[in-house]
C-alpha positions, 0 to 999 in steps of 0.5 A: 538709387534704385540700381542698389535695391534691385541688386540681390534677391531681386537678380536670384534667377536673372540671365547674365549675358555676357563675361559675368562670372565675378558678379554670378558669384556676388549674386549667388551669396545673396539672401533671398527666400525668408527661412528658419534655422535652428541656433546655438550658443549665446543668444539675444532673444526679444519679441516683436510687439507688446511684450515682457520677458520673464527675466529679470536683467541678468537673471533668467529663469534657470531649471527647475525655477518657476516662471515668477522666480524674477517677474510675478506681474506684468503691468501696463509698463510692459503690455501698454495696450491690452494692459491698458487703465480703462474706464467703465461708465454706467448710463448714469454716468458713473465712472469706475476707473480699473487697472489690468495686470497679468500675475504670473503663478509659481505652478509652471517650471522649467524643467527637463522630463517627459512631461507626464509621458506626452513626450516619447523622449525627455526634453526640456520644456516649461511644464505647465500646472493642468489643474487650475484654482485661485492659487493655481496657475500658469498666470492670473488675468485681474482686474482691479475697480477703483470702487464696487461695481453692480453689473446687474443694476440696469444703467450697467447692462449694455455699457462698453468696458475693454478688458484685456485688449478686446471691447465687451458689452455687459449683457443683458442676461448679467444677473447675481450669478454671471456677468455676461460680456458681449463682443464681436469680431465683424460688424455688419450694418443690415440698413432696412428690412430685406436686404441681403448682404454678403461678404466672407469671414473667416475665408468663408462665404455669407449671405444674410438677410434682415427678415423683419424688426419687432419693438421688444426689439428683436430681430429675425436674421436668415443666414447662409453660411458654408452652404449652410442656410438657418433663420432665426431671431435673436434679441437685441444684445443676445447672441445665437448661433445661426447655420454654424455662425455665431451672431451678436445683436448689437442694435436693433431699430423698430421704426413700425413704418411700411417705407421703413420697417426698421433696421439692425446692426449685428457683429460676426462671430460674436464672442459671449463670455459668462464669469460666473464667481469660483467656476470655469470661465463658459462661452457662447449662448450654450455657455460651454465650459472653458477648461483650464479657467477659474474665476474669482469675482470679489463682490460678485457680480452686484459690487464687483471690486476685482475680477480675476481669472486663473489659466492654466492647460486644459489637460494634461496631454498639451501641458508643456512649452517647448522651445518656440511654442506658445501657450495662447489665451483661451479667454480673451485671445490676446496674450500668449506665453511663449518658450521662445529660446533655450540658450546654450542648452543641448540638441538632443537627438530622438530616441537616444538623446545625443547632444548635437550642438556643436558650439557646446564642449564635449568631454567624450569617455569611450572604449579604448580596451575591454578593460581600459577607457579613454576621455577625449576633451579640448583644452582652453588653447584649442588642443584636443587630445584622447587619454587613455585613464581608466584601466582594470579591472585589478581585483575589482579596482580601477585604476588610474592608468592607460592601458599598458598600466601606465600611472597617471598621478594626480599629486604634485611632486609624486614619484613618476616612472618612465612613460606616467603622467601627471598635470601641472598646473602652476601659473596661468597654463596647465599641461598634461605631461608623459615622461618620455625618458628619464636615463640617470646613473651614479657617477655624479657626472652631468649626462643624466637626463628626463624629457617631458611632453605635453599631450595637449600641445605635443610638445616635448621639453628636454633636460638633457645632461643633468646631474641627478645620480643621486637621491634628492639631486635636483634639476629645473625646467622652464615651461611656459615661463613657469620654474619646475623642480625635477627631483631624482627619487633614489640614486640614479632615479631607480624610483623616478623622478619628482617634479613639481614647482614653487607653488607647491610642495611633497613633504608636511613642512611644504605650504601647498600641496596640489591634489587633482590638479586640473586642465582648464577648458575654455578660456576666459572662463573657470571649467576644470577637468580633473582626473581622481582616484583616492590618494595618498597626501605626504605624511604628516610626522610628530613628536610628544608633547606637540601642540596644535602646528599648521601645516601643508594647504590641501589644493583641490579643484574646488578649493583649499583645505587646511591642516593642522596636527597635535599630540592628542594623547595627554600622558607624557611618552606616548603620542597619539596624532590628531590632523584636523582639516578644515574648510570655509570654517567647517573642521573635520577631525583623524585621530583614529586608525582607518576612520573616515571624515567627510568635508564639503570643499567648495561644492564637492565632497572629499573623503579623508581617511587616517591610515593604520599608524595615525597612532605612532607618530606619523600619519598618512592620510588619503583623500577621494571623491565621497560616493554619495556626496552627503556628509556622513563619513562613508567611504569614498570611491576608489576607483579611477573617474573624471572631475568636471567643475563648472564656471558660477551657476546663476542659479546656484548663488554663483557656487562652482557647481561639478559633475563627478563621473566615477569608474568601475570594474563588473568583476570581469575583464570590462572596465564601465562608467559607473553611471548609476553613481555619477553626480551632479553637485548642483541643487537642480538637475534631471537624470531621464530615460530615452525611448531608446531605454539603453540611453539616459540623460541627466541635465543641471542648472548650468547646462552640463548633460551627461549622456549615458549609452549602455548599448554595448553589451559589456561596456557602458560609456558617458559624453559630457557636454556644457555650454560656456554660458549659462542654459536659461528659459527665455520666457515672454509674455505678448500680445498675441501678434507678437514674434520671435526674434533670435539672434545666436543661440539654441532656438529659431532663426529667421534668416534669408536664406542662400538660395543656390545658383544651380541653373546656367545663368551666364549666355552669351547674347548669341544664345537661342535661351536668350530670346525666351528669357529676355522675356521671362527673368531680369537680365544683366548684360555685359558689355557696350551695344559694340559687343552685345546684341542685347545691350543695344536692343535694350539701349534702342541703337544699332548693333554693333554702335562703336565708341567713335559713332555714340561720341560723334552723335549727340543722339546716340551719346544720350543712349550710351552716356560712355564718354570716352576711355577709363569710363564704364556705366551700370544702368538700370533699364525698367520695362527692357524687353518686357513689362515688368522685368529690367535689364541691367547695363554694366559696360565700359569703353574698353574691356577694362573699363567693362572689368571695372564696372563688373567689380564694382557690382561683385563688391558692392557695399552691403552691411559691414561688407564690400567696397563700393557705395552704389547708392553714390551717382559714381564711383572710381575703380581703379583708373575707371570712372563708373557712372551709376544710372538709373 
């Protein structure tokens, strides 16, 4: 139905006469002008045309990678045409069978730097090698002969060959140096001598004219060219550059007869390549270096068996893609890199690089006091919530507190005093828990009491009418169909409470002790935040004599160590402990006051240290985040900071790689991020300096940036954002024509964008407006020829025609095909009141009827959306039947 086509764009602008306020807004919400967006998220990118993505089905190029890290060569299968198998055929007849593929080098890689400077921000981008050899390169362009070729030999020169998607002749000029390729990109047939032809290339005008032929053969070409005039002559199969014009003599015809002296036919900005073994590729007759090229002739020219040519950036000033750019071809023209897209990476701002993609995840750590930070981030559930952590400095230390010295503990089952916190993390949910009141007395009776709310959800949990007078008496709570233990620590709690569940335990005899137990982010995936600081884990006890016993699995964010003690000491009376920790098969051993021992768990490293009186029978050791995240048994950090453990990295062999963002005092009343010591436990990741040189930023594998901002003059604070899919590089590389098309995801969308409806658009027909616009825009009109001035003109019948006239005239009921009541029509009337605009009928036999009709132009069905089928001859609306007519 045309009725469908015209609906849309094609009424964006259109005049409604009439009530059409519901059609105004379908009409509004309408697509039109193309635009270009950028796009976040998880994206599918692919590329009109020829064309191969450098990745490899689910394995992408990831930072720091190489473009060949998952395809090195592109072949025919994925660039049919320029790729294509030729064959070359010398005058003889000999045939050369070749095969055409693209290496792609491992000198280009994705990186996130200022690309030497070029750059006044960092930014992520391929960095591209400026400097090009026979292993040097972006890609290598080869050719690969079934048999030697001698280019030099003369049934050679002048033959056809395609190479790389562009038709050549081998030059005349081919020697034991160079082999010479002629092509043109216009050919112009000069018929006899005198003639003038004249057209335009390139959006420029030309005349040229064919002097005169010779039998060497030559001929001699007067051309004007962008008010340019030259003459000059130019041998068969030899280019020149004439009035600024590059031309290429392809034939030339002496016939020596005055009638007919002869005849020429040359091409247009002829394209003269000359490859020359271990150079530069040069072009034109002045044979100009082509910088960025290196050729590697095997054979040379007289037995050529590959020919190969290495690409990389011309220089260093343009030797970087970013999203959306291309690097093209500057050999042949037709095959180009692109950056398409980014996917799930950060849009940073200019000068001080801020994240503002806002379908990435933030964790925000901000000023709450001079001397207390606080972490805003959103859970799995969709709660966010700002935490006041950090608080100090005490002696230098950070502590892991609010600012009202309110402790958060980070050990199941810790003593907890009214108003701390700690996580829970048993089951499937976790909660991050305030004790809001814990009122216990002595008197064994059962009115003691301990409520607990979770900051994420706000709600509260209450344990009302306990009894827990006495120290070790117990209660439970059921949180999310997970059972807790509440535990009186002292008579009347005088310490606090302890809670924890069934999972885990607070003594060495337990099976799990949970240590940082941690907020899960997003749902569906694995992303953890967890709160750290270096802390105590139950004592381990022992008697003489004791052989190696297992005891109480450390659970950590990245997974879980397990322990063992014994008497090392071999003298009977006497015990010296020995705790052996261990992990995927890798032990580390306390048995001596205050030393340190550092062990890798999943990807992080964890500090344990022995306290003083590992030698006396009972041991307590302490665990922390190590500082520089090497294994050498150093001390770990003290102070109070921010775990962040990622989903699997791709790039990474699936390893859960984390973020460690450390605390710290400046030996004053200020409490900072430590950025100089945060870590990313990744094997790639960048930390760069912003223009706006108080910003940093630093970027892993995943996604994870870490913005850094030092503008305050005495705090300095970080915002963490990720992706909940992998950041990768979406690499292609296509024929020269080809697009970019992004659906989602960081990058560029091409969109039909909605245009706002601004202007007055509804008139009633009686409007002085009305009659200038009948004739410049489309129109839709409302209502039968009975009520609209404009529906009769259009429908060539008098106004006002009433439904009793239309019904009783057969002339009139072929203009107004509206048989009767519960009927309405939307027709298209071509040419209505002027050539090439068309007015839109909707109009029903009653108000009603009208109504209806206007409802089914307003929920038309487009895509997944809308109603009514106006591509059917009618539909019912209601108890309306509306006819459809074009």
């Amino acid at each position: 139905m045309k009725i469908l086509k015209r609906i849309g764009a094609g009424f964006l602008g259109a005049v409604m006469v009439g009530a059409a306020i519901n059609i105004a807004v379908r009409l509004g919400s309408e697509p039109g002008t193309p635009g270009e967006c950028p796009s976040t998220g998880t994206t599918t990118t692919t590329m009109t045309g020829e064309s191969a993505s450098l990745a490899s089905g689910s394995k992408y190029i990831y930072l720091k990678d190489e473009l060949n890290e998952e395809v090195s060569v592109i072949t025919k299968d994925n660039l049919p045409t320029i790729l294509a198998d030729g064959t070359f055929t010398d005058d003889d007849g000999t045939t050369y069978d070749y095969e055409q593929v693209i290496d792609i080098g491992d000198d280009a890689v994705f990186q996130f730097d200022k690309s030497d400077n070029d750059l006044d921000d960092p930014a992520l981008h391929i960095e591209l090698p400026s400097s090009v050899g026979a292993s040097t390169y972006i890609y290598r362009l080869r050719v690969d002969f079934d048999k030697a070729v001698n280019f030099t030999a003369t049934a050679s020169k002048g033959e056809k060959i395609t190479l790389f998607g562009n038709e050549y002749t081998i030059g005349s000029s081919t020697d034991s140096t160079y082999i010479q390729l002629l092509g043109g990109a216009k050919e112009v047939p000069l018929d006899t001598v005198g003639e003038t032809i004249t057209g335009t290339f390139e959006g420029k005008n030309y005349e040229i004219t064919l002097i005169g032929v010779t039998s060497t053969p030559k001929a001699t070409i007067k051309v004007t060219y962008n008010g340019v005039t030259e003459t000059e002559t130019i041998a068969e199969g030899s280019t020149k550059e004439v009035a600024g014009l590059d031309i290429y003599a392809k034939t030339i015809n002496y016939y020596g007869l005055e009638s007919n002296p002869g005849n020429a036919v040359i091409q247009l900005g002829a394209d003269e390549i000359w490859l020359s073994d271990g150079n530069e590729v040069q072009k034109g007759s002045s044979k100009e270096d082509v910088d960025g090229t290196y050729v590697k002739l095997t054979g040379g020219t007289t037995a050529t068996t590959s020919l190969t040519i290495a690409v990389s950036a011309a220089d260093n000033d343009y030797d970087h893609l970013l999203a959306g750019e291309s690097f093209t071809d500057p050999v042949f023209g037709t095959v180009k890199v692109t950056l398409a897209d980014i996917p799930n990476a950060p849009t940073l701002s200019e000068d001080k690089g801020e994240d503002t993609n806002t379908d990435r995840k933030k964790i925000e750590i901000s000023r709450a006091s001079d001397d207390a930070l606080q972490v805003k981030f959103e859970d799995k559930n969709g709660n966010t919530k700002t935490i006041e952590f950090a608080d100090g400095p005490t002696q230098n230390n950070v502590e892991l507190e609010d600012d009202d010295d309110h402790d958060i503990k980070v050990v199941e089952g810790a003593t907890l005093q009214e108003d701390d916190y700690t996580i829970l993390n048993s089951g499937d949910y976790q909660h991050f828990i305030q004790i809001t009141k814990i009122s216990c007395t002595d008197d064994d009776e059962a009115n003691d009491d301990v409520h607990l709310k979770d900051l994420f959800t706000g709600t509260t949990y209450r344990v009302d009418d306990k009894d827990l007078g006495d120290d070790g008496d117990t209660t439970t709570v059921t949180i999310k169909g997970q059972t807790y233990t509440i535990e009186a620590d002292g008579n009347a709690c005088a310490n606090g409470v302890k809670i924890y569940s069934s999972d885990y335990g607070t003594t060495d005899n337990s099976d799990y002790v949970s240590v940082y137990p941690y907020i899960e982010t997003v749902a569906g995936k694995d992303f953890r935040v967890a709160f750290t600081e270096d802390v105590a884990l139950p004592s381990f006890t022992i008697t003489d004599g004791l052989t190696a016993t297992s005891k109480y699995n450390i659970v950590l964010p990245t997974g879980t160590v397990t322990t063992s003690i014994r008497d090392a000491d071999s003298g009977a009376g006497t015990v010296k402990e020995e705790v052996t920790l261990t992990y995927s098969g890798s032990s580390v051993v306390l048995d001596t006051n205050d030393e340190n021992a550092d062990l890798q768990v999943g990807t992080v490293v964890y500090t344990f240290t022995a306290d003083s009186n590992v030698t006396d029978g009972t041991a307590t050791i302490t665990v922390s985040i190590d500082t520089d995240q090497t294994v050498d048994n150093d001390a770990g950090e003290g102070d109070a900071g921010i775990l962040f453990v990622e989903d699997e990295d791709a790039q990474d062999s699936n390893n859960k790689n984390a973020v460690i963002i450390p605390m710290a005092g400046d030996n004053s009343q200020y409490t900072d991020v430590d950025y100089s010591n945060i870590k990313f436990t990744g094997n790639a990741y960048e930390n760069k300096v912003f223009d706006d040189t108080k910003y940093q930023g630093s970027i892993d594998a995943f996604g994870t940036y870490v913005q850094i901002d030092k503008s305050d003059s005495h705090q300095d604070f970080a915002v963490l954002t990720y992706p909940t899919s992998q950041m990768y590089a979406d690499v292609f590389v296509s024929e020269i024509a080809s697009e970019v098309s992004t659906t989602g995801g960081t990058g560029t969308t091409t969109y039909e964008q909605v245009v706002p409806v601004v202007d007055n658009i509804a008139r009633l027909d009686t409007d002085p407006e009305v009659e200038k616009a009948k004739t410049e825009k489309n129109l839709i009109l409302i209502g039968s020829p009975a009520v609209n001035r404009l529906t009769a003109a259009a429908l060539d019948v008098d106004y006002p025609t009433y439904g009793y006239q239309w019904t009783k005239d057969a002339n009139l009921s072929a203009k107004v095909p509206i048989p009767g009541e519960g009927n309405a029509i939307i027709k298209l009337v071509e040419d209505a009141f002027t050539t090439g605009k068309v007015a839109l009928i909707v109009a029903g036999w009653s108000a009603e009827d009208t109504q209806a009709a206007c409802t089914a132009l307003q929920q038309y069905k487009k895509g997944e959306y809308g109603t009514y089928n106006l591509t059917e001859e009618e539909v019912t609306v209601g108890e309306t039947t509306v006819k459809l007519i074009d």
